[in-house]
MARTOR-35448 format. One record per residue (C-alpha): residue in one letter; x, z, y. Coordinates in nm, 3 decimals. Example, Ala and Ser with C-alpha at 12.3 -4.5 7.8 and 13.67 -1.06 7.14 Angstrom:
+------+---------+---------+---------+
| code |       x |       z |       y |
+------+---------+---------+---------+
|    A |   1.230 |   0.780 |  -0.450 |
|    S |   1.367 |   0.714 |  -0.106 |
+------+---------+---------+---------+
END
This chain:
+------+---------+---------+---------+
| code |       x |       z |       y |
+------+---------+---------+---------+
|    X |   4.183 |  11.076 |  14.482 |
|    X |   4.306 |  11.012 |  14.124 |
|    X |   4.642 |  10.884 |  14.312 |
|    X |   4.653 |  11.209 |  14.409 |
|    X |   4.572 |  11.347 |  14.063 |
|    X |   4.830 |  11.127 |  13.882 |
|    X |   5.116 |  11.268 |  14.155 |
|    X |   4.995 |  11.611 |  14.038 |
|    X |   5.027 |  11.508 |  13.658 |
|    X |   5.341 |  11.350 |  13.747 |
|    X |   5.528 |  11.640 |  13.883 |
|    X |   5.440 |  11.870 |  13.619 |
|    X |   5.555 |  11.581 |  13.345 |
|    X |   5.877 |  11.532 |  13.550 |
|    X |   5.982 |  11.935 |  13.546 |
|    X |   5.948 |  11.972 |  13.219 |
|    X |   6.114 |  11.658 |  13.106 |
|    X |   6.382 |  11.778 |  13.289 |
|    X |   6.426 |  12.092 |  13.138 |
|    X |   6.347 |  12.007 |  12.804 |
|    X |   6.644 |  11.750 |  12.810 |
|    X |   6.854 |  12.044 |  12.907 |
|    X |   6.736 |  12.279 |  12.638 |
|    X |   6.816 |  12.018 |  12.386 |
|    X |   7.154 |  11.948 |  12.497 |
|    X |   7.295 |  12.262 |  12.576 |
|    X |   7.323 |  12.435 |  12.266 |
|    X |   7.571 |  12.092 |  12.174 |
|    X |   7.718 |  12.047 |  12.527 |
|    X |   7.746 |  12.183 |  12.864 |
|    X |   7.692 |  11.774 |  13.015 |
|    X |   7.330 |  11.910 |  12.955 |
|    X |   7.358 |  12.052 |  13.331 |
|    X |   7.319 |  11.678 |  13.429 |
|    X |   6.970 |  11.698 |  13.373 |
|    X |   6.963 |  11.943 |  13.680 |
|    X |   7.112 |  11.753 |  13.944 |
|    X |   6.818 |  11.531 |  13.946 |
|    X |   6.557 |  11.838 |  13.955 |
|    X |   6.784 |  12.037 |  14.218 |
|    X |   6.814 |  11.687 |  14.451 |
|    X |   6.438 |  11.697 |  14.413 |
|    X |   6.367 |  12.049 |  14.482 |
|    X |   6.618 |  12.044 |  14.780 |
|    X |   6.477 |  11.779 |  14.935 |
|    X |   6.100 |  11.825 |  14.919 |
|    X |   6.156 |  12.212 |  15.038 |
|    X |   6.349 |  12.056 |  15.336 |
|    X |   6.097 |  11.797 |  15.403 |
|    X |   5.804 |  12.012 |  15.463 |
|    X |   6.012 |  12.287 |  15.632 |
|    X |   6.211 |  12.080 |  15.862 |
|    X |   5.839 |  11.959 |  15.934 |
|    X |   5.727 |  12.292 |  16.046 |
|    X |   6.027 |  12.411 |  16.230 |
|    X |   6.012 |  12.076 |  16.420 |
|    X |   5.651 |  12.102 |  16.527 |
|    X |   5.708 |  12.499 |  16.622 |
|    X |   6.016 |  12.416 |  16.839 |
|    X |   5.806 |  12.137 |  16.999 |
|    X |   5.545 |  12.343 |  17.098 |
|    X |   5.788 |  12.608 |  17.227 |
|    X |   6.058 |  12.426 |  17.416 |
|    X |   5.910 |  12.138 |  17.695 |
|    X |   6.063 |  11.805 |  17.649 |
|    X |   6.244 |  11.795 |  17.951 |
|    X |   6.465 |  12.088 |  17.837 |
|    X |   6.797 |  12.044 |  17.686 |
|    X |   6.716 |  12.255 |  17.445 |
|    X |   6.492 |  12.012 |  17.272 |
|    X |   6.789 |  11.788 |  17.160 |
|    X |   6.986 |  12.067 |  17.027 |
|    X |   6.747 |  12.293 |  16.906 |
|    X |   6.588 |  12.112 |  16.584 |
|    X |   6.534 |  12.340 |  16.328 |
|    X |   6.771 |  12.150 |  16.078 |
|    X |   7.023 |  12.418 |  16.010 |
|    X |   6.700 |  12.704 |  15.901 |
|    X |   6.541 |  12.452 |  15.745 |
|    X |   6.836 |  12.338 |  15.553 |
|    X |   6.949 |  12.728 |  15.492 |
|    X |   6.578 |  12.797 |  15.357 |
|    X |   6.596 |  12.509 |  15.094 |
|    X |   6.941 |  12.549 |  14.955 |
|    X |   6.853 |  12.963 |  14.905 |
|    X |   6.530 |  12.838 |  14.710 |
|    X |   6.696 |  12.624 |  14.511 |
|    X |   6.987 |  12.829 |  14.441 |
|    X |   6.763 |  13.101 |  14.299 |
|    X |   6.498 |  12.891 |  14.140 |
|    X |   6.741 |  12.650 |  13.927 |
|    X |   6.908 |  12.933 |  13.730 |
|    X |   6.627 |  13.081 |  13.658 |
|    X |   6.441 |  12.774 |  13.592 |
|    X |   6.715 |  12.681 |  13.328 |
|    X |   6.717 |  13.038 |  13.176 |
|    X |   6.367 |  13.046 |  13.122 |
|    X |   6.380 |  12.664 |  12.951 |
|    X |   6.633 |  12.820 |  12.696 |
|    X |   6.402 |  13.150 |  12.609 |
|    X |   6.085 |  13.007 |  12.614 |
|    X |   5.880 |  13.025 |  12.299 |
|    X |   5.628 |  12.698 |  12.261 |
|    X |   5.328 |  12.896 |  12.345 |
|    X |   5.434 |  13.013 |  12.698 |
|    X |   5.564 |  12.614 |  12.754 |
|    X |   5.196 |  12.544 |  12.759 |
|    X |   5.041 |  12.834 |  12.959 |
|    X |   5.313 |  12.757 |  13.183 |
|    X |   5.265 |  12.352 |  13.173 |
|    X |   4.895 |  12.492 |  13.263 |
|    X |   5.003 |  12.691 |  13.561 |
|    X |   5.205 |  12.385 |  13.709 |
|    X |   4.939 |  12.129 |  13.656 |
|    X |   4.643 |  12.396 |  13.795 |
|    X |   4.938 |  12.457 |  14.089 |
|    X |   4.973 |  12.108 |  14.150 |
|    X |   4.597 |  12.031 |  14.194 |
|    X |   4.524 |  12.374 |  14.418 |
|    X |   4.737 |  12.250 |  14.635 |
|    X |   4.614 |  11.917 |  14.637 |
|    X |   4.288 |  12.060 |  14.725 |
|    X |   4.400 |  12.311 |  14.958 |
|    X |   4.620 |  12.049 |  15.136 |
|    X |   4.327 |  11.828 |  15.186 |
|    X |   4.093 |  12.125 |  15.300 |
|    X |   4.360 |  12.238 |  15.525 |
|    X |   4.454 |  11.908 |  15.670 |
|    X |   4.051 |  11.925 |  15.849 |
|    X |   4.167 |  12.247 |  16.050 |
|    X |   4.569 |  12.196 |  16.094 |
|    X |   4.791 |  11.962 |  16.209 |
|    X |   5.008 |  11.772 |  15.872 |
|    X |   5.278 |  12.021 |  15.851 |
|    X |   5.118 |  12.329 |  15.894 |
|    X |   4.845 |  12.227 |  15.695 |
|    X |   5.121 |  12.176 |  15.377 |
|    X |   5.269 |  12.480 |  15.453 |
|    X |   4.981 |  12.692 |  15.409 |
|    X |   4.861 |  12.484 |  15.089 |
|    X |   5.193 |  12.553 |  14.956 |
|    X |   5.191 |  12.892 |  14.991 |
|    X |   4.834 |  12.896 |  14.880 |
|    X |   4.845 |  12.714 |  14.618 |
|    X |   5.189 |  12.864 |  14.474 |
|    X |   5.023 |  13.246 |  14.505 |
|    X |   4.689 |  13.203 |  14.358 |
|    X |   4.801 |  12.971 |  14.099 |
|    X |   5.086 |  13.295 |  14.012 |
|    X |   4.818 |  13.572 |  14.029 |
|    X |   4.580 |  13.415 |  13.806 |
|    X |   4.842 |  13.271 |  13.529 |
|    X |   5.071 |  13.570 |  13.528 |
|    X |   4.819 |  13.812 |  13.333 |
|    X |   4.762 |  13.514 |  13.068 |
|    X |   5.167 |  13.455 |  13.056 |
|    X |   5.236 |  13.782 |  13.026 |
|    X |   4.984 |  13.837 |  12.781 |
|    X |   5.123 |  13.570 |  12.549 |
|    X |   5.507 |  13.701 |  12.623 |
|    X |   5.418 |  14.015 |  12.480 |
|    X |   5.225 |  13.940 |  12.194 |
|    X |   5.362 |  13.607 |  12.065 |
|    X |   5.706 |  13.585 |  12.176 |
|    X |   5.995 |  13.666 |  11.915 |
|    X |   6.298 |  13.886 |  11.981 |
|    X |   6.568 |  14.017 |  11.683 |
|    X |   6.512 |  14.295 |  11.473 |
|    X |   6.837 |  14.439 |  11.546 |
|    X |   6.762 |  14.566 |  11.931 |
|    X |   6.566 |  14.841 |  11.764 |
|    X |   6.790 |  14.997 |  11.627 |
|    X |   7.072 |  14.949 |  11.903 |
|    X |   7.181 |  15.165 |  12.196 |
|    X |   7.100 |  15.010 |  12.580 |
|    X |   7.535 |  14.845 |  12.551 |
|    X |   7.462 |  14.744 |  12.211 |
|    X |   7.120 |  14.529 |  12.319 |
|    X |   7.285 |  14.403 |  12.619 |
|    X |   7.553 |  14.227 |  12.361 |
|    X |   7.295 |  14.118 |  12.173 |
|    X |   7.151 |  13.936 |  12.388 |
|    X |   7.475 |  13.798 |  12.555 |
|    X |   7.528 |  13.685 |  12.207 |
|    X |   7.245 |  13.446 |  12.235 |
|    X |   7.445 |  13.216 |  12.420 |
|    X |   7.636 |  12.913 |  12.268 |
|    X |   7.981 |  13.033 |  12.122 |
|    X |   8.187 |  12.800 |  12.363 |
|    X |   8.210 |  12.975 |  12.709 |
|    X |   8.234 |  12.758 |  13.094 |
|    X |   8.088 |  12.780 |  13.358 |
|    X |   7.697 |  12.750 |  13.276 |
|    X |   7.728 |  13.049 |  13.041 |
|    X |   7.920 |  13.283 |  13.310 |
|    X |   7.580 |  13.218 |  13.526 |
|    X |   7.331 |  13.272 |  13.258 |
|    X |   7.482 |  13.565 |  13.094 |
|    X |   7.358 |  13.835 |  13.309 |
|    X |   7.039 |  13.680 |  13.239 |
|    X |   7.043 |  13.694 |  12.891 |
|    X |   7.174 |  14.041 |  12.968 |
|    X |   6.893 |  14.127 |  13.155 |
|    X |   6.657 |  13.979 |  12.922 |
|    X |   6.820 |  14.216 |  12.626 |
|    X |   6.825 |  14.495 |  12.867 |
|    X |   6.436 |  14.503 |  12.941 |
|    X |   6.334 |  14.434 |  12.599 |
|    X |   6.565 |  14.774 |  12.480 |
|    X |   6.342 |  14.948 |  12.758 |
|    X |   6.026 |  14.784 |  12.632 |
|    X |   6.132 |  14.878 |  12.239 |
|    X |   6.163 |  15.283 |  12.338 |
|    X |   5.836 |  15.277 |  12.577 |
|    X |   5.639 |  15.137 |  12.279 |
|    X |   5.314 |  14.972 |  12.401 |
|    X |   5.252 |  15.221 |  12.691 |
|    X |   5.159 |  15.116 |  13.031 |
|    X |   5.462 |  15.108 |  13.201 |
|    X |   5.602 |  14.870 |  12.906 |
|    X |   5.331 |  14.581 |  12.978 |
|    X |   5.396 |  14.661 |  13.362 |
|    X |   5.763 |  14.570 |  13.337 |
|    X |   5.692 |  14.262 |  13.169 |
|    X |   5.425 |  14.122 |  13.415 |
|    X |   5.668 |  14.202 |  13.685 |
|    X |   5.953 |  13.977 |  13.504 |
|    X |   5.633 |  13.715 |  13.482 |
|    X |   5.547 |  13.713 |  13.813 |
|    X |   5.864 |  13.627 |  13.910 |
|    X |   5.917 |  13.330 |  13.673 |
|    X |   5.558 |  13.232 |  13.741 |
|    X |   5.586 |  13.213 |  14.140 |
|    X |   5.895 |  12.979 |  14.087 |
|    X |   5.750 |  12.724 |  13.827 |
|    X |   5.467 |  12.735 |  14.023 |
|    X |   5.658 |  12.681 |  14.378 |
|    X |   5.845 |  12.403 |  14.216 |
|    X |   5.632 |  12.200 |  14.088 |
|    X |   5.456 |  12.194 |  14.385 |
|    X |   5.731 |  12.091 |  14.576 |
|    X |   5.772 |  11.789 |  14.317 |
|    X |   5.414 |  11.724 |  14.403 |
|    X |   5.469 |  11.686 |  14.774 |
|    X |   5.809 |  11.500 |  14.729 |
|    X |   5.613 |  11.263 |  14.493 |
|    X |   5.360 |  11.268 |  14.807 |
|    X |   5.618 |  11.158 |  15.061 |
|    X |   5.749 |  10.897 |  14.888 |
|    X |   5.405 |  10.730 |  14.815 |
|    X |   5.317 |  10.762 |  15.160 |
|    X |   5.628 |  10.630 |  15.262 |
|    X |   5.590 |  10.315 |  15.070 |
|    X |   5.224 |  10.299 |  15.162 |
|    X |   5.353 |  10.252 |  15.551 |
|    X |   5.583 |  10.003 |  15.480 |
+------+---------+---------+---------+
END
């Protein structure tokens, strides 16, 4: 059991090491993107792992054995669809949200992953009593990344909209002006990286105008739990995808 705690510790360490790295280096260089290619190998692979899992065990239950179908059919191509959609949506926003992060939302959201990580731990292990292995992950996954979301996003959002800092001069700007504002944000140099993030940082500019003329009404605190949700249900997802990957490879050393 505390193997399985230190995996959960681990994966939570290992995201944000990762993305701190690339907040430090970007504002200096774009080689900061290196410090991806490590966390999108991960994510790829543990999404594919569990997922390749599942298809496989459906497609055995489905198809008999003596059909041809059962060589050709594998599940490889959905399951290797599914992960690279995941990761292509989760990575951007994953190194957005490392650059606009104020230090007080880097621990309710260090708190999220490490509560994620342990859920699904739990659920995993609960699950494992009633479901065969990949099922049993599945569900724990999706478990574990939802109920981890719904309880953190009220507290996230909370602390966005009370302790996060934005500039002074959105308030005063139209909805085109804010939008520049926030493009602005970015590092003077442009490449690549910045083409991807700058409708981010436009968006980000964008909701805040929206937020500034609703003042604190209802509908203002909706739109920004709605932007947290989102951001929570992907650092949650991930890092419990580095949990399982971390998972996998102890087991697979264990059987060797």
């Amino acid at each position: 059991m505390i193997v399985k705690y230190f995996d959960a510790c681990l994966a939570m360490l290992l995201l944000f090491l990762l993305l701190y790295l690339w907040r430090a280096i970007y504002p200096e260089s774009d080689w900061a993107a290196l410090a991806f290619l490590p966390l999108l190998a991960m994510l790829f692979w543990g999404y594919l792992s569990f997922s390749a899992a599942i298809y496989r065990a459906r497609l055995h239950i489905a198809i008999k054995p003596e059909s041809p179908l059962a060589g050709i059919l594998t599940g490889k191509i959905k399951a290797v669809f599914g992960a690279a959609i995941f990761v292509l949506i989760s990575v951007p926003l994953l190194a957005w949200q490392a650059l606009t992060t104020d230090f007080p939302e880097v621990l309710a959201l260090m708190a999220l992953c490490l509560f994620a990580n342990l859920l699904f731990i739990g659920l995993q292990s609960g699950a494992q009593s009633h479901l065969h292995r990949p099922f049993a992950t599945g569900a724990a996954i999706s478990l574990g990344t939802w109920i981890a979301a719904i309880i953190f996003i009220p507290i996230i959002a909370w602390m966005n909209w009370n302790y996060a800092s934005y500039p002074g001069e959105i308030r005063g700007a139209g909805f085109s002006e804010a939008v520049i504002l926030g493009i602005q944000e970015l590092p003077q140099r442009r490449g690549w990286i910045a083409e991807v993030l700058a409708p981010m940082y436009a968006y980000e500019a964008g909701k805040l105008w929206v937020v500034v003329q609703l003042g604190a009404s209802r509908w203002a605190t909706t739109l920004f739990s709605l932007d947290t949700a989102l951001i929570g249900f992907i650092v949650a997802r991930a890092s419990i995808i580095l949990t399982l990957l971390i998972q996998t490879l102890n087991f697979d050393e264990d059987t060797k």
